[in-house]
C-alpha positions in Angstrom: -6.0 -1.2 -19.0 -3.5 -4.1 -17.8 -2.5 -4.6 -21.5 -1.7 -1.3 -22.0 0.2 -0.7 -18.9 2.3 -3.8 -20.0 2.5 -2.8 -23.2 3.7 1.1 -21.9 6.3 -0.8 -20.2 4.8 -0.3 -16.5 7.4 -1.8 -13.8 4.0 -2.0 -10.8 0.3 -1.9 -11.6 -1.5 -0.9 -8.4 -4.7 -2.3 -8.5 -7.8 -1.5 -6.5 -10.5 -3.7 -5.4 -12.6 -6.1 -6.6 -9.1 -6.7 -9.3 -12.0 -8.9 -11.0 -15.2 -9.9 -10.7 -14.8 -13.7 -11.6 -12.1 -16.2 -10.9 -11.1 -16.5 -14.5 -10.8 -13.2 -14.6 -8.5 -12.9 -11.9 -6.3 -16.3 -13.2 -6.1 -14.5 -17.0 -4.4 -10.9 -15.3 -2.2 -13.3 -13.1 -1.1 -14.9 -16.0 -0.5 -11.8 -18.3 1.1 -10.1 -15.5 3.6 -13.0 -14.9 4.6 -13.3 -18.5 5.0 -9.9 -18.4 7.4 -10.1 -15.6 5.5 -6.8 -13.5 4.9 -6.9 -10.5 1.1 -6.2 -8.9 -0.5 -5.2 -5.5 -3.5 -4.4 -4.3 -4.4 -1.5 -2.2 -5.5 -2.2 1.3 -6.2 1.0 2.4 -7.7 -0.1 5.5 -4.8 -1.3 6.9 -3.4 2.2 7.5 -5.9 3.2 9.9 -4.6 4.0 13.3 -6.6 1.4 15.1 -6.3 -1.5 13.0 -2.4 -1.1 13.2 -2.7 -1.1 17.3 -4.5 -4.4 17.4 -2.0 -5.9 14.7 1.1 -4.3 17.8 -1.0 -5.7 20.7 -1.0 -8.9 19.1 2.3 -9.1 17.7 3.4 -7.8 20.9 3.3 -11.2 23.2 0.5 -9.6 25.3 -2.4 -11.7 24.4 0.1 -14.6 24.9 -0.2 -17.2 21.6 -2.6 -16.0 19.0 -4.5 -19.1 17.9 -7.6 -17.2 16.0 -8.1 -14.5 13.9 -11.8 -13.5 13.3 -12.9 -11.0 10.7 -16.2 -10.2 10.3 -18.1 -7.3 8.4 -21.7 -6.4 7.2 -22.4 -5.5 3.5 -21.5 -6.4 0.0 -18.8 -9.3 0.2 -17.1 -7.8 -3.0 -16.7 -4.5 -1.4 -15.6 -5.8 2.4 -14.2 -9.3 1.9 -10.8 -8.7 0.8 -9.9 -6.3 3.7 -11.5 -9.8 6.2 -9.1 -11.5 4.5 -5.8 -8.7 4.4 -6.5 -8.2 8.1 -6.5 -12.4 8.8 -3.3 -12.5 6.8 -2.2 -9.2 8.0 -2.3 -10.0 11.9 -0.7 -13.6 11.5 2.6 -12.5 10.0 1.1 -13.8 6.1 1.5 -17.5 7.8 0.4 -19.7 4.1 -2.8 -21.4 4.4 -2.2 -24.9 4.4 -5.7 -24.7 3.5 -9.5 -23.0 2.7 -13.1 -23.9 2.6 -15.7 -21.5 2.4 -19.4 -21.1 1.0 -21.9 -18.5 -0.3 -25.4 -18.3 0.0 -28.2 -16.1 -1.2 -29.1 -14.1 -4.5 -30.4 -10.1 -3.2 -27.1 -8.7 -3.4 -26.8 -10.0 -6.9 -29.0 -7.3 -8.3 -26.8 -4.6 -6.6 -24.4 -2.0 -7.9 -21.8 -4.5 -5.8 -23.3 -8.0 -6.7 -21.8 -10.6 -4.6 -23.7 -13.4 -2.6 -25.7 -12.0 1.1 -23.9 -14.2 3.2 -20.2 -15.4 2.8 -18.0 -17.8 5.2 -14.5 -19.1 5.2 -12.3 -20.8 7.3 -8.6 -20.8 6.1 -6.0 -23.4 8.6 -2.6 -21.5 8.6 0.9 -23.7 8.1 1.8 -22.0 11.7 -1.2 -23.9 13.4 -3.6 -20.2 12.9 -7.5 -20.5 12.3 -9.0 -18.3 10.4 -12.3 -17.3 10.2 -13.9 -14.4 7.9 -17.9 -13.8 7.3 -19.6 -11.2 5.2 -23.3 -11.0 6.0 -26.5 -8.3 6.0 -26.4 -6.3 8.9 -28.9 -7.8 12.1 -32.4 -6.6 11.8 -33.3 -4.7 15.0 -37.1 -4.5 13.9 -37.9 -7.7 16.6 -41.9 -7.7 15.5 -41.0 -8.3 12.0 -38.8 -11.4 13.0 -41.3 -12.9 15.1 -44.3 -12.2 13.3 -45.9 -9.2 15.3 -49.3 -9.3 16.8 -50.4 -10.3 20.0 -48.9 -13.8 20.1 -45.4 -12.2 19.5 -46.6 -9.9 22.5 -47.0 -12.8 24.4 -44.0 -15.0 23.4 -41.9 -12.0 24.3 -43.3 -11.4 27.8 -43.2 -14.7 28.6 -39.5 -15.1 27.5 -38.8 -11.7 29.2 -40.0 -13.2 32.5 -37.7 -16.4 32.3 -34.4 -14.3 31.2 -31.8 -14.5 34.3 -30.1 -10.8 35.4 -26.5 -11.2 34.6 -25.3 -11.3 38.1 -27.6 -14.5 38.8 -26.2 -16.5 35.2 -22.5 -15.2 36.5 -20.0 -15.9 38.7 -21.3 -16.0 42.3 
């Protein structure tokens, strides 16, 4: 399809995303599109929503004083998701460059999806402005607590006995 919109003479492709699925993949349509002098984006839909553009004006607004992080964090498939962590971390810190990026995957479920990426992603990008970054695509929490802890009566047990040692928030707070 990017060929043939080169080769139709397109001035803008607008892609969607994933744009690829690999890194070569990605590097090869860079390259053709550069050669081919057109010019690319990729739709962030997201962005447009009514609440994510207030948080990007309260920040950008002086209010929270000097922005120093930017978290984004989502459940689900990292190749549906991730992109829009990382839009919004670029997004709310004025598209400072990275001076630079580490992240890492882990786990194979999701691979055998209709939107096969890794279960848990992490990265942490260091902004040229001084900005931290951090972005994490994971499984939603369980809330089933007996299937975490084993169930039975033991479980039983361990929770009442750590339900009897948990402070009320007043008592952990302030005085």
């Amino acid at each position: 399809m990017i060929k043939l919109g080169i080769e139709s003479f397109a001035k803008l492709i607008a892609f969607e995303k994933p744009v690829a699925l690999t890194s070569g993949e990605l590097f090869a349509i860079r390259d053709l599109i550069r050669k081919a002098g057109v010019k690319a984006i990729v739709s962030h839909q997201h962005r447009y929503g009514v609440h994510y553009r207030k948080v990007k004006e309260f920040a950008a607004s002086g209010a929270l004083g000097r922005v120093h992080t930017v978290y984004g964090t989502a459940t689900g498939w990292m190749t549906h998701l991730l992109s829009h962590l990382i839009d919004y971390t670029c997004w709310f810190n004025s598209y400072s460059p990275g001076a630079w990026v580490m992240a890492q995957a882990a786990g194979r479920h999701k691979f055998t999806d209709n939107h096969p990426s890794p279960d848990y992603l992490g990265g942490f990008v260091q902004f040229a402005n001084g900005v931290r970054g951090f972005t994490k695509s994971a499984p939603a929490r369980r809330t089933n607590r007996k299937s975490r802890s084993g169930g039975g009566k033991a479980a039983s047990a361990r929770k009442a006995r750590k339900g009897s040692r948990r402070s009320s928030p007043t008592a952990a707070g302030a005085p």
